[in-house]
C-alpha positions as CSV (number, residue, x, y, z in Angstrom):
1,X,116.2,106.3,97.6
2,X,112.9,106.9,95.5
3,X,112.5,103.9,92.8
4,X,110.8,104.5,89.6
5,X,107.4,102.9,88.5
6,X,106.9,101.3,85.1
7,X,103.5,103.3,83.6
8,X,101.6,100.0,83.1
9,X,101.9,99.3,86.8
10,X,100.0,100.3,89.8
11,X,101.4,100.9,93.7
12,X,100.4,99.3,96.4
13,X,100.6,100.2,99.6
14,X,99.2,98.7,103.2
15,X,102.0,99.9,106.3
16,X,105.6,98.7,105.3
17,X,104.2,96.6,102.7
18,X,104.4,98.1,99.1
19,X,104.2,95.7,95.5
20,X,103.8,96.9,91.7
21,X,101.0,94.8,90.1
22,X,99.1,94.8,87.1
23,X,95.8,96.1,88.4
24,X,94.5,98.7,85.7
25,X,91.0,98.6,85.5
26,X,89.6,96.6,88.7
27,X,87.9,98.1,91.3
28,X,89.6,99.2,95.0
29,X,86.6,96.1,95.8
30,X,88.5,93.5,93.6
31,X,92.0,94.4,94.3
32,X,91.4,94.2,98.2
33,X,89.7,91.1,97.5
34,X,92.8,89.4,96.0
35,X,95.4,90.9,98.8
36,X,93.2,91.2,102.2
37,X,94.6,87.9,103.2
38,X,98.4,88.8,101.7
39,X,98.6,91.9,103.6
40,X,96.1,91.1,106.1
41,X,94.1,94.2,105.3
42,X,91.1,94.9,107.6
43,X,87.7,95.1,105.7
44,X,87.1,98.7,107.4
45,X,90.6,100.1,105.4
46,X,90.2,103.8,104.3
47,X,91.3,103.4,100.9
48,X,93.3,106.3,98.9
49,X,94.1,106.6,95.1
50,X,97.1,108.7,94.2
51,X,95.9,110.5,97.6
52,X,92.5,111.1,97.4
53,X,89.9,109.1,99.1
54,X,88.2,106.2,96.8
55,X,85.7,104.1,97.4
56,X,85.0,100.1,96.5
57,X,84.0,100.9,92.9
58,X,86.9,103.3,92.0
59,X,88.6,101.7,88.8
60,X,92.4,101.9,89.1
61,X,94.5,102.7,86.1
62,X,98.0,102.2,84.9
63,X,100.3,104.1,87.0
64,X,97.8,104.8,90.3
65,X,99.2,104.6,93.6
66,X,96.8,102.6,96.2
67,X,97.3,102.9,100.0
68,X,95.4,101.4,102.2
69,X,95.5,102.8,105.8
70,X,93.8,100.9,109.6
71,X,92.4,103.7,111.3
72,X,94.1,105.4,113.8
73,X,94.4,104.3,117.2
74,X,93.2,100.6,115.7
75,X,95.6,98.0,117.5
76,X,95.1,95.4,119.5
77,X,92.6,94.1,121.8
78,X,90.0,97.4,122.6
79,X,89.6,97.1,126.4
């Protein structure tokens, strides 16, 4: 079941974790900022806006999705 987004909102998404928030107009810098200890998002995060690749300084607006994804094959102890 798909939910719908209010316009004014933007999507967050790190793994299973998703939240709406009021984000529009920070950069990807300042919003991992606030939720890298929430989520526990990894510094090295590739960052995506409404599916593209963005980078610190991207300014999010009202309705953006953000995903932030840990490289693959990143888990664990590396041996």
């Amino acid at each position: 079941m798909q939910t719908m987004q209010a316009a004014e909102t933007t999507k967050v998404i790190y793994g299973v974790n998703e939240l709406e928030l009021d984000l529009a107009g920070k950069t990807v810098r300042e919003i991992w900022k606030v939720l890298e200890q929430v989520f526990n998002i990894p510094r090295d995060a590739v960052v995506t806006v409404n599916g593209s690749r963005a980078d610190d300084d991207s300014v999010v607006r009202p309705g953006d999705e953000i995903e932030f994804q840990k490289a693959a094959g990143v888990k664990g102890q590396s041996i």
